[in-house]
N, C-alpha and C positions, 0 to 999 in steps of 0.2 A: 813301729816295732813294739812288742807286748812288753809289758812292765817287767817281769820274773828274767828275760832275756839281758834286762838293761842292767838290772840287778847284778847279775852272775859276772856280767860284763865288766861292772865297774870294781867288784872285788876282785876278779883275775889281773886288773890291771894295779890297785895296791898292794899283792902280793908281790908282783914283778916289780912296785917300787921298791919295796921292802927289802928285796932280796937284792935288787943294784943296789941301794943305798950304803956308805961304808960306816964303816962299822962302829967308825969314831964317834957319829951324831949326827944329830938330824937338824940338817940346813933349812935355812929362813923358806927358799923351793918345794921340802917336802913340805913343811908345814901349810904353805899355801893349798897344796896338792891336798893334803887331809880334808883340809876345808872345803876346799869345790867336790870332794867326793862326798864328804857331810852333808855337804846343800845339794849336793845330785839325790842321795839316798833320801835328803829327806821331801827333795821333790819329786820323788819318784814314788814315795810311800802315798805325799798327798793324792798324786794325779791314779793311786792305787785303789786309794781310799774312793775317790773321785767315780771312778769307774763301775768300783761296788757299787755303789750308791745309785748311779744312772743305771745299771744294768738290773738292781732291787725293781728300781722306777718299772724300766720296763717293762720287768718279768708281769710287776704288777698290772699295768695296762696291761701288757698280752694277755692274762688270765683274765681280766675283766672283759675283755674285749671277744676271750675267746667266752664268756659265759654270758656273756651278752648274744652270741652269735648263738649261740646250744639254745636260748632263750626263742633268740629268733627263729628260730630252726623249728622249736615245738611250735608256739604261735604260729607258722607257716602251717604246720601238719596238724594242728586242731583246726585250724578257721578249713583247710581244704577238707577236711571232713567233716565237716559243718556245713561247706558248700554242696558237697557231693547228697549226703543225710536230705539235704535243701531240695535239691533236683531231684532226688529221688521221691521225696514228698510230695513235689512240685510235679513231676510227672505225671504220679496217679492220681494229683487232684486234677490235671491239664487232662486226665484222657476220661475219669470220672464227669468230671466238667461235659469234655465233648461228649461222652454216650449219653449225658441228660439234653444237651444240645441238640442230638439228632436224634432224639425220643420227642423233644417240642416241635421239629420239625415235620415227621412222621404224625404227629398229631393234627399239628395245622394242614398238611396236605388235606387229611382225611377229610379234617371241616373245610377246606375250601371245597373238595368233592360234594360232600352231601350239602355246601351253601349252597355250590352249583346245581345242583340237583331241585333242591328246594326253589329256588329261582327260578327253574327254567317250570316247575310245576306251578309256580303263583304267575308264569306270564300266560301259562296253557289255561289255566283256572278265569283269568283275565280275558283272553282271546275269548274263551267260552261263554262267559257272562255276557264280554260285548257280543257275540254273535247272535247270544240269546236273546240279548234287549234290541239287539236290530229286528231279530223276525218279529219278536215278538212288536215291536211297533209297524213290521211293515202287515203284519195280519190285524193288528190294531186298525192300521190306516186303511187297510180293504176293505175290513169288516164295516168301519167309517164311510167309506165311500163304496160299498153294497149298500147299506140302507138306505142311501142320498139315492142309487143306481135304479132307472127304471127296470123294469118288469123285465127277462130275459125275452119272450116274445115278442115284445114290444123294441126293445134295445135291436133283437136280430131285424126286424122287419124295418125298420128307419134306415140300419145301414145297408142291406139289401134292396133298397128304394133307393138309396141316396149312389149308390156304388150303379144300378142299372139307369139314374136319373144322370150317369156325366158328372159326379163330384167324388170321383176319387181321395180326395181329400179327406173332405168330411168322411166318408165313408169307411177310410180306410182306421180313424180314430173310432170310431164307431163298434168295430169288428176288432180294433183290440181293446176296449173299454169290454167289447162280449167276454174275450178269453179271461179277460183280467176279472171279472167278475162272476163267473160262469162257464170254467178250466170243465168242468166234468158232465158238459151235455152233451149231447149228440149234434149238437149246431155247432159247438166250439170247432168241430172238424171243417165244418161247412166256412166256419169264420176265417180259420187259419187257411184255408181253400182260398179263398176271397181276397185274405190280406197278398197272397202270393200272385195270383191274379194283379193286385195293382201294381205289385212289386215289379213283374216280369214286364206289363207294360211300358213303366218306368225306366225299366234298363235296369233296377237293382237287379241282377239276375245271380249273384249272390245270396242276398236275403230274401231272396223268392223260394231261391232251393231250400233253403234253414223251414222258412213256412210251409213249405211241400212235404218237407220231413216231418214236422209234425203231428202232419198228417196220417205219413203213414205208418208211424210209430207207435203213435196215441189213437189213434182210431181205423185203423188197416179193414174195419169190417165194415167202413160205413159208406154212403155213395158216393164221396167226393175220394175214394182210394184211389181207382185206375185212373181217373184225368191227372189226381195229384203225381204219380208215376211218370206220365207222358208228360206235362209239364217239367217234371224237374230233370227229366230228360234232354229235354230242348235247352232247359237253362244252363244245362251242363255244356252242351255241346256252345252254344253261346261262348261260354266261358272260356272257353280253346279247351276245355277237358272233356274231348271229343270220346278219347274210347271208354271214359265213366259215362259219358251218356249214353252211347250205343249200348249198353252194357245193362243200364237202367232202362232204354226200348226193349233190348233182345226181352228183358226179364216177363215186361210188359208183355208180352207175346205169349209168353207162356204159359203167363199166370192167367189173362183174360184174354184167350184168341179169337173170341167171335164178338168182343166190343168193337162201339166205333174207335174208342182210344187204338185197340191193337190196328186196326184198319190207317189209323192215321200216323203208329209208329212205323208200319212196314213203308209207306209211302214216303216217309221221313229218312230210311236207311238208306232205301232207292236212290234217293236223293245226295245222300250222300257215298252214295258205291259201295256200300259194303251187306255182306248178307243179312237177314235176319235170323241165321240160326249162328251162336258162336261154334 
């Protein structure tokens, strides 16, 4: 019950003493009564007093508490606009940052490009030099062993002795010692004629044809053309690449038709059933 209530209370009830009371005097009872209503009022003042005081208190906590909180509140809304200010700063240096990022990167492509590039030109420059220093030592080494190399006359007639003397062997070293010394005579033809000749005897009937062609590639005008023809003819069909060589007879035929060569490729198609004209 509030204070002001107990108040009002306690006086309505010694006006009601008051007024029962007779008229004569006031008995040892009221007097008692005066008194517990004295010590009511005056405990009722203190616990008034009391109440002020706590509710001063609080007001005072509430207002510090609530300016405490107002306090809090800005520090809240300055630090977050310090944070946002922050990120914001922090963005365009994050996307400033990246466009110098992908400007370094776009830079180093390019130089890995023109490394690559640059590389792949000092391995071609390389490749080229050794190429150079190979010929140039394998023309070194010819040139070497041309001036060690007999007489070309003399080189063709040992292996043409040696080759109709039954030594293949020797003979056929001999005839490429000619080419390899002496690539641009008119016997080189006769030589590489020669070396295919041992070849085909051999059974290389392979690299009888490679010498055949030589032949008639590098020297087509000279007398070993039409046997070299008709030879690599035969080596062909050997080979099981029968209609390259028929092919290489018919040609024979046409180009020389009143040699013995041609006389010996018709005889050779005869032979195997097919005609001499394609």
């Amino acid at each position: 019950m509030k204070p002001h209530r107990v108040s009002a209370l306690v006086a309505l009830l010694a006006m009601l003493w008051i007024g029962a009371a007779p008229a004569w005097g006031v008995n040892k009872e009221m007097v008692q009564l005066q008194t517990q209503v004295q010590q009511l009022q005056e405990q009722m003042t203190a616990m008034q007093r009391s109440f002020d005081e706590r509710m001063g208190v609080m007001n005072n906590l509430v207002q510090q508490d609530a300016d405490a909180v107002n306090k809090l509140v800005a520090a809240l809304n300055n630090l977050q606009t310090t944070l946002q200010k922050q990120q914001s700063d922090s963005g365009t240096k994050t996307e400033q940052l990246s466009g110098q990022i992908q400007s370094l990167n776009d830079t180093l492509d390019e130089l890995k490009v023109r490394l690559a590039k640059v590389s792949k030109q000092l391995e071609d420059m390389q490749a080229s030099q050794q190429s150079l220093a190979a010929q140039q030592a394998t023309q070194q080494a010819a040139a070497d062993a041309a001036k060690n190399a007999p007489p070309p006359d003399v080189l063709y007639n040992n292996a043409l002795r040696d080759y109709n003397g039954g030594k293949p062997d020797l003979a056929s070293q001999e005839f490429s010692d000619y080419v390899k010394f002496y690539p641009n005579t008119d016997l080189a033809g006769n030589s590489y004629y020669y070396l295919g000749e041992i070849q085909f005897k051999q059974g290389n009937y392979q690299q009888a044809v490679q010498s055949y062609d030589q032949v008639l590639q590098n020297f087509a005008g000279g007398n070993k053309a039409a046997s070299a023809q008709l030879k690599k003819g035969l080596a062909l069909v050997e080979l099981g690449k029968q209609d390259d060589g028929v092919s290489e007879l018919r040609h024979l035929i046409q180009r020389y038709p009143h040699s013995p060569e041609a006389l010996q490729a018709r005889d050779r198609l005869r032979k195997l059933g097919v005609s001499t004209r394609g």
